[in-house]
PDB file of N, CA, C and O in Angstrom:
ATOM      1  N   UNK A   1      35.154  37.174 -10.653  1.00  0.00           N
ATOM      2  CA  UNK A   1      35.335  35.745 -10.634  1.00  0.00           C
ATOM      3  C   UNK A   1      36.670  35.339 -11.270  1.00  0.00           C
ATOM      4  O   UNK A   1      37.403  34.592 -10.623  1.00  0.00           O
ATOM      5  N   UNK A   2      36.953  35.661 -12.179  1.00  0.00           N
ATOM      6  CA  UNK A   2      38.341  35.883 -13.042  1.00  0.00           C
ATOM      7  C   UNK A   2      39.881  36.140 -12.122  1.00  0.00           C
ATOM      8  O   UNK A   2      41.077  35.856 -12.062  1.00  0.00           O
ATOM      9  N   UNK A   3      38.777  36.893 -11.510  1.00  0.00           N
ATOM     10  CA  UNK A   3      40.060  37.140 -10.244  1.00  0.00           C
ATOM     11  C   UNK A   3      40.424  36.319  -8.963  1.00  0.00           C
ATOM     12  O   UNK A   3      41.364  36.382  -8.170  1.00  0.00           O
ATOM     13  N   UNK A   4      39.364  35.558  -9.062  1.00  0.00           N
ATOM     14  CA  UNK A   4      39.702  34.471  -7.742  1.00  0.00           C
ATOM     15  C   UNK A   4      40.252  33.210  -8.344  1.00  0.00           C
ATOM     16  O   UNK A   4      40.931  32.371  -7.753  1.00  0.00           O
ATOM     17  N   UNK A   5      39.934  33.193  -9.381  1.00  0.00           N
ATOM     18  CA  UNK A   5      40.209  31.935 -10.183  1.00  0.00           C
ATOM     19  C   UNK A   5      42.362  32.355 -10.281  1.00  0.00           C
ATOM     20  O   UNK A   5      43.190  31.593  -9.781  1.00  0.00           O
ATOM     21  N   UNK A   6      42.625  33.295 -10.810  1.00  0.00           N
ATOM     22  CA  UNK A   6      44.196  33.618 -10.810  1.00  0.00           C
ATOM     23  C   UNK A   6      44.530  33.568  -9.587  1.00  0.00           C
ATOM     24  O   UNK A   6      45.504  32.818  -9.511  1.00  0.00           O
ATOM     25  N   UNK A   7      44.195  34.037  -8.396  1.00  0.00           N
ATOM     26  CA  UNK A   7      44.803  33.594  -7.059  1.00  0.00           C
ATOM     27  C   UNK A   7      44.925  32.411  -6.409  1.00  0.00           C
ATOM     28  O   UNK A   7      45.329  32.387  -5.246  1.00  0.00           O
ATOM     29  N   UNK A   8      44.638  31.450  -6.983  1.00  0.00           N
ATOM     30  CA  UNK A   8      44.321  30.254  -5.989  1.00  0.00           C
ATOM     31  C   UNK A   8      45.812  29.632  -5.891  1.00  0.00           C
ATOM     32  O   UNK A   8      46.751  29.642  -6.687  1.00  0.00           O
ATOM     33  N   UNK A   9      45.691  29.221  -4.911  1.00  0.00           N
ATOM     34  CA  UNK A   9      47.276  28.693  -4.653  1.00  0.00           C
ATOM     35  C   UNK A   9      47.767  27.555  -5.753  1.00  0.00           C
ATOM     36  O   UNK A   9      48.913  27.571  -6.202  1.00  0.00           O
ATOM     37  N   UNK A  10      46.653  26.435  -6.192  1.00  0.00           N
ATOM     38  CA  UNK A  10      46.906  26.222  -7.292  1.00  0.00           C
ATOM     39  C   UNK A  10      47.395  26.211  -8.454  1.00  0.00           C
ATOM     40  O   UNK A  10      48.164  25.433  -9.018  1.00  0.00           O
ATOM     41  N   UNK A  11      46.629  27.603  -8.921  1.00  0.00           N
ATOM     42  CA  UNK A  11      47.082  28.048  -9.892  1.00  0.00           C
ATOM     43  C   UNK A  11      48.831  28.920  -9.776  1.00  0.00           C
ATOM     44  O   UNK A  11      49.829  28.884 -10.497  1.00  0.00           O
ATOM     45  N   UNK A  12      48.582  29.437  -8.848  1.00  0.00           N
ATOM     46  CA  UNK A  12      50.087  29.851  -8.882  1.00  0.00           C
ATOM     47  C   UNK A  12      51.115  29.120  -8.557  1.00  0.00           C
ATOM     48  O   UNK A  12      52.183  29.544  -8.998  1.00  0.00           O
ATOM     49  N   UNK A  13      51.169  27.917  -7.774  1.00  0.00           N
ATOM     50  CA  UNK A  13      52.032  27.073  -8.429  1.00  0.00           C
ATOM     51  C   UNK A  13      52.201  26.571  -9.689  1.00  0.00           C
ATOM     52  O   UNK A  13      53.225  26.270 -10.303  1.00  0.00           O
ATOM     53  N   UNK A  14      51.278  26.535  -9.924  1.00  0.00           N
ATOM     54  CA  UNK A  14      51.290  25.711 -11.481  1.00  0.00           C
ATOM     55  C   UNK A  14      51.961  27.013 -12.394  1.00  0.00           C
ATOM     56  O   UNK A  14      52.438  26.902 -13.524  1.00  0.00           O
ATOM     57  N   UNK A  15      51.913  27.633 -11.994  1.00  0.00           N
ATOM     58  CA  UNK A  15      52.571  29.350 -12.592  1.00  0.00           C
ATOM     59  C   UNK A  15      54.143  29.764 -12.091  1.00  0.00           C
ATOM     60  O   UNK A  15      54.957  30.410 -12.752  1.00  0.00           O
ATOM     61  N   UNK A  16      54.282  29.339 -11.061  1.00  0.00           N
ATOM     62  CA  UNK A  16      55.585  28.685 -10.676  1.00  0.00           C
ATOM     63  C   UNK A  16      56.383  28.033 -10.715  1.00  0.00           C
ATOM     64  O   UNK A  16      57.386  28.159 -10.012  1.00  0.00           O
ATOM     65  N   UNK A  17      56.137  26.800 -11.844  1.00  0.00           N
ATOM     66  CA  UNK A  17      56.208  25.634 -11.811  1.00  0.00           C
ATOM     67  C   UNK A  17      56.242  25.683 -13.641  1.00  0.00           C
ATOM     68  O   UNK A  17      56.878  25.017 -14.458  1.00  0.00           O
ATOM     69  N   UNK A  18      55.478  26.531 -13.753  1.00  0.00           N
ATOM     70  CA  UNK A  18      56.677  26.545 -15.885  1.00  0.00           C
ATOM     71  C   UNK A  18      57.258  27.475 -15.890  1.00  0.00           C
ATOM     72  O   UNK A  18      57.807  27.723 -16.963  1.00  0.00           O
ATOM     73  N   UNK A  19      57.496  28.636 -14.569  1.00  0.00           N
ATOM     74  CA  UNK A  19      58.394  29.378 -14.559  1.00  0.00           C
ATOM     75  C   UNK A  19      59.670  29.005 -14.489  1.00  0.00           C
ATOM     76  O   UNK A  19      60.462  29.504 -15.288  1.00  0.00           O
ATOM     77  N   UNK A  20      60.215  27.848 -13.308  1.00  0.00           N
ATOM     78  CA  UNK A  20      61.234  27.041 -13.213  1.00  0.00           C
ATOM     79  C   UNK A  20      61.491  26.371 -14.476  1.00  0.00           C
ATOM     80  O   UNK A  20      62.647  26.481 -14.887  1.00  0.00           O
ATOM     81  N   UNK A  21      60.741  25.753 -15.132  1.00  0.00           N
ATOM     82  CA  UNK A  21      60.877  25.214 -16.490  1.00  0.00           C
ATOM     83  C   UNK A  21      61.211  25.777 -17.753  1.00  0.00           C
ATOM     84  O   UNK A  21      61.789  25.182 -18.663  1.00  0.00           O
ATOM     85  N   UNK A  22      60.809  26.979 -17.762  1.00  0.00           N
ATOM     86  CA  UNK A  22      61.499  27.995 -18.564  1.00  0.00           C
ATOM     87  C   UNK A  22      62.984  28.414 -18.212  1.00  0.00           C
ATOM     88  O   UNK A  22      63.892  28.676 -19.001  1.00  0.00           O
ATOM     89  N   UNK A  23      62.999  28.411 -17.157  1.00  0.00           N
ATOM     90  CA  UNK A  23      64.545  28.749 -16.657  1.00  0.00           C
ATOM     91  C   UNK A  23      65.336  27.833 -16.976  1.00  0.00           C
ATOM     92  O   UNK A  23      66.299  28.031 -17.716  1.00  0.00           O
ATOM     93  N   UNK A  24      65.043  26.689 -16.460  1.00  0.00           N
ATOM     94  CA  UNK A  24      65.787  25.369 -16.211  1.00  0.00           C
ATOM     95  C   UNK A  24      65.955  24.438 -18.015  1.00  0.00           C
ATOM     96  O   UNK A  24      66.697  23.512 -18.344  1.00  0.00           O
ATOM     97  N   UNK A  25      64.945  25.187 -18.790  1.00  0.00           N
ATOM     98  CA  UNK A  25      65.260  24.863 -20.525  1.00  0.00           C
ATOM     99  C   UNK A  25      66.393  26.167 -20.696  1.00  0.00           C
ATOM    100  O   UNK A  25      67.586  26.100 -20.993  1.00  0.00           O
ATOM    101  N   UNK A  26      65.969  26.768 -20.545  1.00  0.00           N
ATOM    102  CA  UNK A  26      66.859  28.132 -20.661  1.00  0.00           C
ATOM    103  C   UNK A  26      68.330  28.211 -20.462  1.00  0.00           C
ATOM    104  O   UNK A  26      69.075  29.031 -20.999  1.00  0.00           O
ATOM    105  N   UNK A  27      68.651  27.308 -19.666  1.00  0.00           N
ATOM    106  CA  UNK A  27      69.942  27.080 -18.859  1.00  0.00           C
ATOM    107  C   UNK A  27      70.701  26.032 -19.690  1.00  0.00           C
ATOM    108  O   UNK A  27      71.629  26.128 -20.493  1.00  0.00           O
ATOM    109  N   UNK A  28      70.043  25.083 -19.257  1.00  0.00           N
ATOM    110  CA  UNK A  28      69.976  24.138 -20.506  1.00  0.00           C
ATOM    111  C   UNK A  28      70.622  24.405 -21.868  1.00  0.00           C
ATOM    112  O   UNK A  28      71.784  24.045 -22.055  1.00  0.00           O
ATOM    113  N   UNK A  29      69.922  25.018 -22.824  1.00  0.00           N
ATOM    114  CA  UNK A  29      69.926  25.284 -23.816  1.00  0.00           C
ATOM    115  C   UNK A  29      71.600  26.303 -23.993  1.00  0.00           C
ATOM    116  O   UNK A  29      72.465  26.311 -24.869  1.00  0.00           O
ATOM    117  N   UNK A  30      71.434  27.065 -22.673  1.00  0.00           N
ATOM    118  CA  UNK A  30      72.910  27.565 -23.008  1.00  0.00           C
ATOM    119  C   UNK A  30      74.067  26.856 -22.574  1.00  0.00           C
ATOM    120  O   UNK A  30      75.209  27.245 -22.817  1.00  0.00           O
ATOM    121  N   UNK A  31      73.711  25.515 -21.746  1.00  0.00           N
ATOM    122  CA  UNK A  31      75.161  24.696 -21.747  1.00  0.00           C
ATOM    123  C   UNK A  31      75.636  23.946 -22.447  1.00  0.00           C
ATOM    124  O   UNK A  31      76.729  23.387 -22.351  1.00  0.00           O
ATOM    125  N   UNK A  32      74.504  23.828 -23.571  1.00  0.00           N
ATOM    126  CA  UNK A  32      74.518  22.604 -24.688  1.00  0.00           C
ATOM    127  C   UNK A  32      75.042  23.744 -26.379  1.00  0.00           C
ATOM    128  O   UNK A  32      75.194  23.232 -27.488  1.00  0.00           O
ATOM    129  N   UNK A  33      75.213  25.256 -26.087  1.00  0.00           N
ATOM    130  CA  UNK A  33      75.631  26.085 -26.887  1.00  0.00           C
ATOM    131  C   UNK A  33      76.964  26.091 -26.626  1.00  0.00           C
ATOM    132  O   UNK A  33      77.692  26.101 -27.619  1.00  0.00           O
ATOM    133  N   UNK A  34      77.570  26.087 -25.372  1.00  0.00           N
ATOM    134  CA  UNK A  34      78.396  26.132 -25.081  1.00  0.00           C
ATOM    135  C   UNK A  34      79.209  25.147 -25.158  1.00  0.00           C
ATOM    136  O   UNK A  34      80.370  25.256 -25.556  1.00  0.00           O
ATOM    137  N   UNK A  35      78.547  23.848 -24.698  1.00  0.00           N
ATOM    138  CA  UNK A  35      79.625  22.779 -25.316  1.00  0.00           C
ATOM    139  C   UNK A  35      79.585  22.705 -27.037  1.00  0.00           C
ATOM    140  O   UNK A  35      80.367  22.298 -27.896  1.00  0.00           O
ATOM    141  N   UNK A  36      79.079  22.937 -27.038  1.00  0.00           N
ATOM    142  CA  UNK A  36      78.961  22.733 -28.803  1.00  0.00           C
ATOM    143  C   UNK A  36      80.048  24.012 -29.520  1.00  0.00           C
ATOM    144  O   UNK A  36      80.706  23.679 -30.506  1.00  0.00           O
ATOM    145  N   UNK A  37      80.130  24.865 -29.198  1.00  0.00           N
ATOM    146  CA  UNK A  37      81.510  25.955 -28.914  1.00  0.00           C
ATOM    147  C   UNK A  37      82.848  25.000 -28.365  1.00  0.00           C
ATOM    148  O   UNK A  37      83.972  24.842 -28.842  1.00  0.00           O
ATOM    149  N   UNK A  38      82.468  24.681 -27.661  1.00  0.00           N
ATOM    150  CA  UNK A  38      83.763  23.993 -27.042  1.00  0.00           C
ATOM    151  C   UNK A  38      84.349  23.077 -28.441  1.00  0.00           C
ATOM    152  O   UNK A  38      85.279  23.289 -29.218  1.00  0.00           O
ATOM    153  N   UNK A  39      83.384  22.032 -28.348  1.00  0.00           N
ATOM    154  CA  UNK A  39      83.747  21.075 -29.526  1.00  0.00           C
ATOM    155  C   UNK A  39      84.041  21.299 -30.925  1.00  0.00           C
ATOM    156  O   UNK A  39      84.454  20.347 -31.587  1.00  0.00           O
ATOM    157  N   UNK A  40      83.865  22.549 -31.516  1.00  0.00           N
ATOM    158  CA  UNK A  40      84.186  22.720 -32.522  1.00  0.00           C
ATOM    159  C   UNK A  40      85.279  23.661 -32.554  1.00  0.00           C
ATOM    160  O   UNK A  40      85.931  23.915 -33.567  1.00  0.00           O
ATOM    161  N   UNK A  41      85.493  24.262 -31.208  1.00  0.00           N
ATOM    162  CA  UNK A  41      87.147  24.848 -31.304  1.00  0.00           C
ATOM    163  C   UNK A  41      87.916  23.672 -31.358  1.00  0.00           C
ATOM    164  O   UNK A  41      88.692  23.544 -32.305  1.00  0.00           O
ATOM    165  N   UNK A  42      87.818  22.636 -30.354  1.00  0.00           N
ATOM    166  CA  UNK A  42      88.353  21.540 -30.357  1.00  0.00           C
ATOM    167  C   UNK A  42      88.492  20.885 -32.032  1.00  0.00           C
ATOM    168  O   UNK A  42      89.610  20.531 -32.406  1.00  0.00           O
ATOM    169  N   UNK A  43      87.581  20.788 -32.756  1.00  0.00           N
ATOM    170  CA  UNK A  43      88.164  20.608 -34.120  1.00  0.00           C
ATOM    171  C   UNK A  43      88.779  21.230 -34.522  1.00  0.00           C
ATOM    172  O   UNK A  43      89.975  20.965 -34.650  1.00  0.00           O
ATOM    173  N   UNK A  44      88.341  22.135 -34.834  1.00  0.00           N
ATOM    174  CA  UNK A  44      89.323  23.436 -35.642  1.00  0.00           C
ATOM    175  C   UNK A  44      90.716  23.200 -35.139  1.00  0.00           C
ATOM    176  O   UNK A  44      91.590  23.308 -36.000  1.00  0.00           O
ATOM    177  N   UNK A  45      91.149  22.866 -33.782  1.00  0.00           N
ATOM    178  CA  UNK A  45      92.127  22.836 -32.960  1.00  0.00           C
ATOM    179  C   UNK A  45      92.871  21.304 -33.924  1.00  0.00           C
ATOM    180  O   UNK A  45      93.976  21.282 -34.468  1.00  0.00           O
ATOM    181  N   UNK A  46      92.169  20.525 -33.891  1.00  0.00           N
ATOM    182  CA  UNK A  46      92.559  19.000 -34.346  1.00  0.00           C
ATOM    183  C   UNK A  46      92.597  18.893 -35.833  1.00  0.00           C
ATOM    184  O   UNK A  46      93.274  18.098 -36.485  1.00  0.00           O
ATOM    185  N   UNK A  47      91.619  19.979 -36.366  1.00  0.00           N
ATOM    186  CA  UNK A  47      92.416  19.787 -37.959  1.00  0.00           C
ATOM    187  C   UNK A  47      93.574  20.894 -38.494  1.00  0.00           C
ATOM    188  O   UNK A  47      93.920  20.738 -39.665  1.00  0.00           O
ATOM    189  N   UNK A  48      93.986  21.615 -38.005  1.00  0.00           N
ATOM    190  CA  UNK A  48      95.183  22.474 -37.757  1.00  0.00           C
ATOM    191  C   UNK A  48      96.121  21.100 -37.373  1.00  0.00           C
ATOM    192  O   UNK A  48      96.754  20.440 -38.196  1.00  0.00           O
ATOM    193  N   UNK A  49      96.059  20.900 -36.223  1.00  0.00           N
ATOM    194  CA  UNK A  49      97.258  19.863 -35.917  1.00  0.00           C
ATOM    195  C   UNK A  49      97.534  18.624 -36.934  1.00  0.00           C
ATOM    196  O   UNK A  49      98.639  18.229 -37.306  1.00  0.00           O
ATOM    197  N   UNK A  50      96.211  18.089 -37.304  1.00  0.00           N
ATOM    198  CA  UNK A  50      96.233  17.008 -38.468  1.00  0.00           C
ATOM    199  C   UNK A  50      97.131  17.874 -39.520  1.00  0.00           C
ATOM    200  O   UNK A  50      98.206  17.285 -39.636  1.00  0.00           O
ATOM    201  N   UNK A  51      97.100  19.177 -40.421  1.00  0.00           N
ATOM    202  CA  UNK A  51      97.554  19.967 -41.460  1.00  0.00           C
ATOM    203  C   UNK A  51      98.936  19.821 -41.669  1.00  0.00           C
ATOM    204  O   UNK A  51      99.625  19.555 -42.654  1.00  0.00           O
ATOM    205  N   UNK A  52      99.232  20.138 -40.122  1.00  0.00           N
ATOM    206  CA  UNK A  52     100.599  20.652 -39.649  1.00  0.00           C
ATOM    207  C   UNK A  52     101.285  19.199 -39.939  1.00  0.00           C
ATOM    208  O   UNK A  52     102.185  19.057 -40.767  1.00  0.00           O
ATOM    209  N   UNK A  53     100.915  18.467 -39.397  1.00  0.00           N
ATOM    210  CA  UNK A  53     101.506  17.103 -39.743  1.00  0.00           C
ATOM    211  C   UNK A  53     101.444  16.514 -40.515  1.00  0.00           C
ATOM    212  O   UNK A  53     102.083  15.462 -40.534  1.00  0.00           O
ATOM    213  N   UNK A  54     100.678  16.878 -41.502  1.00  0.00           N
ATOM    214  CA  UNK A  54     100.844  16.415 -42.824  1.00  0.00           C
ATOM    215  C   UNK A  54     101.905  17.729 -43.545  1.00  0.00           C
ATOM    216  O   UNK A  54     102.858  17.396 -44.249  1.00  0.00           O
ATOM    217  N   UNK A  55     101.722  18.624 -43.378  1.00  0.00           N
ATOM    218  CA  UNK A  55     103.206  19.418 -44.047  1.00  0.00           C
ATOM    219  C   UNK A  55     104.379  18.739 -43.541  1.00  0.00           C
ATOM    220  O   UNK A  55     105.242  18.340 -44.323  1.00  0.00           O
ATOM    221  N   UNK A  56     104.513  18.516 -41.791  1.00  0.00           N
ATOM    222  CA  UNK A  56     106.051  17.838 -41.892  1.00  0.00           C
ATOM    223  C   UNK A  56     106.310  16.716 -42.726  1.00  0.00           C
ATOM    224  O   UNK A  56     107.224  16.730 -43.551  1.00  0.00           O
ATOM    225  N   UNK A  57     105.461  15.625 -42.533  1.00  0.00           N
ATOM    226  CA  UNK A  57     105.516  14.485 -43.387  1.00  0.00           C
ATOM    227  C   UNK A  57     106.007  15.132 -45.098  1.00  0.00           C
ATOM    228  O   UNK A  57     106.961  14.622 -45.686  1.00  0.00           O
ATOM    229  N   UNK A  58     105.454  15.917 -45.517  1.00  0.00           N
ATOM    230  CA  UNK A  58     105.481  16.068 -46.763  1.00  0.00           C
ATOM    231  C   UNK A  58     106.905  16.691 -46.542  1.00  0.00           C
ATOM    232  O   UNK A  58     107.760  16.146 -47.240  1.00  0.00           O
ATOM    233  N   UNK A  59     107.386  17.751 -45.701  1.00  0.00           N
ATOM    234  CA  UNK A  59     108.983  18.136 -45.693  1.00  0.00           C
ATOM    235  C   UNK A  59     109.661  16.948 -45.526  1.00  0.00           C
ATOM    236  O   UNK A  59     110.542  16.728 -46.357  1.00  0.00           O
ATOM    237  N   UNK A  60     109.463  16.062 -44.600  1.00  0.00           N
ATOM    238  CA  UNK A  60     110.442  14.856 -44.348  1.00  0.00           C
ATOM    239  C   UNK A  60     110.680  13.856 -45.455  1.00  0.00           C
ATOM    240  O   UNK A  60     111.600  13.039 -45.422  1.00  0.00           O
ATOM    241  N   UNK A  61     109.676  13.976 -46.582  1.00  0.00           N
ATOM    242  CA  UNK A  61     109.718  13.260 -48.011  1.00  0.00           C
ATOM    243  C   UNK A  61     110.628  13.738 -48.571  1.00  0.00           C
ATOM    244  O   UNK A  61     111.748  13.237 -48.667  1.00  0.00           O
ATOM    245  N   UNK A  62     110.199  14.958 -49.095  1.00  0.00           N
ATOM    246  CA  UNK A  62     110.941  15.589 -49.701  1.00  0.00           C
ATOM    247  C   UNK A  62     112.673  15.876 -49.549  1.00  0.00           C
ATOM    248  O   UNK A  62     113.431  16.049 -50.504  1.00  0.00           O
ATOM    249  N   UNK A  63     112.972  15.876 -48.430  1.00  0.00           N
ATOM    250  CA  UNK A  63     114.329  15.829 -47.881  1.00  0.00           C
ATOM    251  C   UNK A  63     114.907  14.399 -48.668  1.00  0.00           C
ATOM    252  O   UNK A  63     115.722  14.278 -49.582  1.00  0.00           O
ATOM    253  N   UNK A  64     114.175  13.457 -47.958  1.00  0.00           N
ATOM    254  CA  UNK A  64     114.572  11.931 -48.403  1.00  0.00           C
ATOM    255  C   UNK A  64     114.975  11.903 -49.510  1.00  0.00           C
ATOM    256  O   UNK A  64     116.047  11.497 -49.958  1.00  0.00           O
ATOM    257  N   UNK A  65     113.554  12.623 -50.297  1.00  0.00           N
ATOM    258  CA  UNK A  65     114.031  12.608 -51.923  1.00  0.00           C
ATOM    259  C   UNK A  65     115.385  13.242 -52.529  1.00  0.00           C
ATOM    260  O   UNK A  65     116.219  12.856 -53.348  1.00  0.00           O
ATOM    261  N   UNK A  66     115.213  14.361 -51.766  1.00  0.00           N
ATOM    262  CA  UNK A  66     116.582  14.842 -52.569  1.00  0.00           C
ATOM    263  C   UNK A  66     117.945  14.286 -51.846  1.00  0.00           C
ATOM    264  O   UNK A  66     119.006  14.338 -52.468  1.00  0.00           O
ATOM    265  N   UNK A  67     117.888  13.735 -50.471  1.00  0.00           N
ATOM    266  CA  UNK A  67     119.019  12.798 -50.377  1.00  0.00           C
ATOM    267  C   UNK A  67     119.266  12.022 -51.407  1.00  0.00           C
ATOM    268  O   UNK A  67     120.225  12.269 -52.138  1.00  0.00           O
ATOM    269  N   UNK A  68     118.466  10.991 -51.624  1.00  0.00           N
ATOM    270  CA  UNK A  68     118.330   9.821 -52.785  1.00  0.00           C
ATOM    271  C   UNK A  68     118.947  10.431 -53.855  1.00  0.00           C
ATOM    272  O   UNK A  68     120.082  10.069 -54.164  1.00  0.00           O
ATOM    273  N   UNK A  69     118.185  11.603 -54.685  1.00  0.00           N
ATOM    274  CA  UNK A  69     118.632  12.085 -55.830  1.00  0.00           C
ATOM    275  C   UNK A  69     120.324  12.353 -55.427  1.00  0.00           C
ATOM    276  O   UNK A  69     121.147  12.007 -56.274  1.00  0.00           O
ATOM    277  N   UNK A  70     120.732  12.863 -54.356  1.00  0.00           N
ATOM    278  CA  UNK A  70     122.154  13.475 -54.475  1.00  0.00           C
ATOM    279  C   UNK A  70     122.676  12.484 -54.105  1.00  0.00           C
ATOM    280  O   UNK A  70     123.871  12.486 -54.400  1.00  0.00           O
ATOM    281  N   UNK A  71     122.154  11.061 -53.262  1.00  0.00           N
ATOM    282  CA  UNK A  71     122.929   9.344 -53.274  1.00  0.00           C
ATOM    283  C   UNK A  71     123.386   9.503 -54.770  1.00  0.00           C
ATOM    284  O   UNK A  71     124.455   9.875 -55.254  1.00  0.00           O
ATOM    285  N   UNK A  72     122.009   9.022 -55.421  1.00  0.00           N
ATOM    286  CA  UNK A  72     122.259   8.667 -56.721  1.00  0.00           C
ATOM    287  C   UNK A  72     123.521   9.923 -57.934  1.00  0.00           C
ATOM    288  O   UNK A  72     124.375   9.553 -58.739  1.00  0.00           O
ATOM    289  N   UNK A  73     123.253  10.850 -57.693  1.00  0.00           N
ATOM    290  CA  UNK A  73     124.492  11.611 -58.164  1.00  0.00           C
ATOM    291  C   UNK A  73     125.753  11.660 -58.547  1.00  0.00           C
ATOM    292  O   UNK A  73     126.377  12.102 -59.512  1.00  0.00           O
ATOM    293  N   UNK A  74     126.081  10.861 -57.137  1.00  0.00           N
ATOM    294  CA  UNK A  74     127.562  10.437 -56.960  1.00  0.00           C
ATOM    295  C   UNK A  74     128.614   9.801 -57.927  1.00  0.00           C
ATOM    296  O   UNK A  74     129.821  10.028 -58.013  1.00  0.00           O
ATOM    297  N   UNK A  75     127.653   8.760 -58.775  1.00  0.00           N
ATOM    298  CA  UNK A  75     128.235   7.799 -59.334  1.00  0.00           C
ATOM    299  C   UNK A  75     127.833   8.790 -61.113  1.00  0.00           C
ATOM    300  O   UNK A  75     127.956   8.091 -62.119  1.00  0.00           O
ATOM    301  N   UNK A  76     127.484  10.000 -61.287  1.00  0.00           N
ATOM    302  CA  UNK A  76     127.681  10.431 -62.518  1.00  0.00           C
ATOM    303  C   UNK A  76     128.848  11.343 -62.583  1.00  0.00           C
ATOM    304  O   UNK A  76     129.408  11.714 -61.551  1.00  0.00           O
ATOM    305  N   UNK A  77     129.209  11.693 -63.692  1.00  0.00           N
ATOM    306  CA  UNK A  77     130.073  12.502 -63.843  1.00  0.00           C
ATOM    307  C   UNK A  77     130.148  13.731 -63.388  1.00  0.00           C
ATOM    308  O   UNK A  77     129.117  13.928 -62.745  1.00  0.00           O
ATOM    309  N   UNK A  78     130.907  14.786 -63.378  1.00  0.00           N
ATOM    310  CA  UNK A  78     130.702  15.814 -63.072  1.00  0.00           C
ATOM    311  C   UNK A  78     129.798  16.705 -63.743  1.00  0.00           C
ATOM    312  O   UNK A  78     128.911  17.198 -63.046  1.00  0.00           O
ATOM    313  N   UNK A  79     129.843  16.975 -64.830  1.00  0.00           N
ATOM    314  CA  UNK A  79     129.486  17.750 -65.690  1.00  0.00           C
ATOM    315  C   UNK A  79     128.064  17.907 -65.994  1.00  0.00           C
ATOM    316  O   UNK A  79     127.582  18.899 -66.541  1.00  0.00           O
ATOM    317  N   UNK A  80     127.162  16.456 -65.455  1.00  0.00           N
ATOM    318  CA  UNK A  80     126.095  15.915 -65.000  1.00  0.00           C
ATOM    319  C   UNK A  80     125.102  16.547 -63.909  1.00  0.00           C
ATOM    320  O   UNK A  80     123.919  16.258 -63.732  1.00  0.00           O
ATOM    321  N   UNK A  81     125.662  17.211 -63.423  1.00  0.00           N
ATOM    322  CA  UNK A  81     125.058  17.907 -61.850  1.00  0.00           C
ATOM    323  C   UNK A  81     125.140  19.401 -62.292  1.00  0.00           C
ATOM    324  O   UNK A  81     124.424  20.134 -61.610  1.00  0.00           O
ATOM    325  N   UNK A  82     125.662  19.855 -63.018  1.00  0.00           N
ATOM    326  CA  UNK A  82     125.140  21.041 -63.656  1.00  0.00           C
ATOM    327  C   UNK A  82     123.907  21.409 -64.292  1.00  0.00           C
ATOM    328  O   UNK A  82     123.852  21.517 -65.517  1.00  0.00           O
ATOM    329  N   UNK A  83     122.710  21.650 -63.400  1.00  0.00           N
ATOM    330  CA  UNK A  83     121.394  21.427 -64.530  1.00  0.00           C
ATOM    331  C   UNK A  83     120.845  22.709 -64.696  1.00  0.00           C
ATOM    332  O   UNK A  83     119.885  22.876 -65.447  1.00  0.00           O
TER     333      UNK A  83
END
């Protein structure tokens, strides 16, 4: 009886039918791994570039500054710039 009950066309759709659903989570589940890979190279990618641009900024200060300091220079003596 056990055995007619597993054959029925019924039932094997319905056996067919969380088979697709297992697949179709399955699939799923690895495109949503994958974007989620994507997006966090993509950060990693965007806080590198944020870094980087904050070092130039900080070189382009620094330049300024020591322009300024060697503006300001000018008007001391010589003997002054020997440090």
């Amino acid at each position: 009886m056990m055995h007619q009950v597993l054959s029925t066309p019924l039932l094997q759709t319905v056996i067919l039918q969380i088979l697709c659903i297992r697949r179709r989570t399955s699939r799923e589940r690895e495109n949503k791994q994958i974007q989620n890979d994507m997006v966090k190279a993509w950060v990693v990618e965007m806080k590198d570039a944020l870094f980087d641009a904050e070092d130039l900024l900080d070189e382009i200060d620094a330049e300024l500054y020591k322009r300024k300091l060697l503006q300001g220079m000018e008007f001391l003596p010589y003997y002054c710039w020997i440090i």
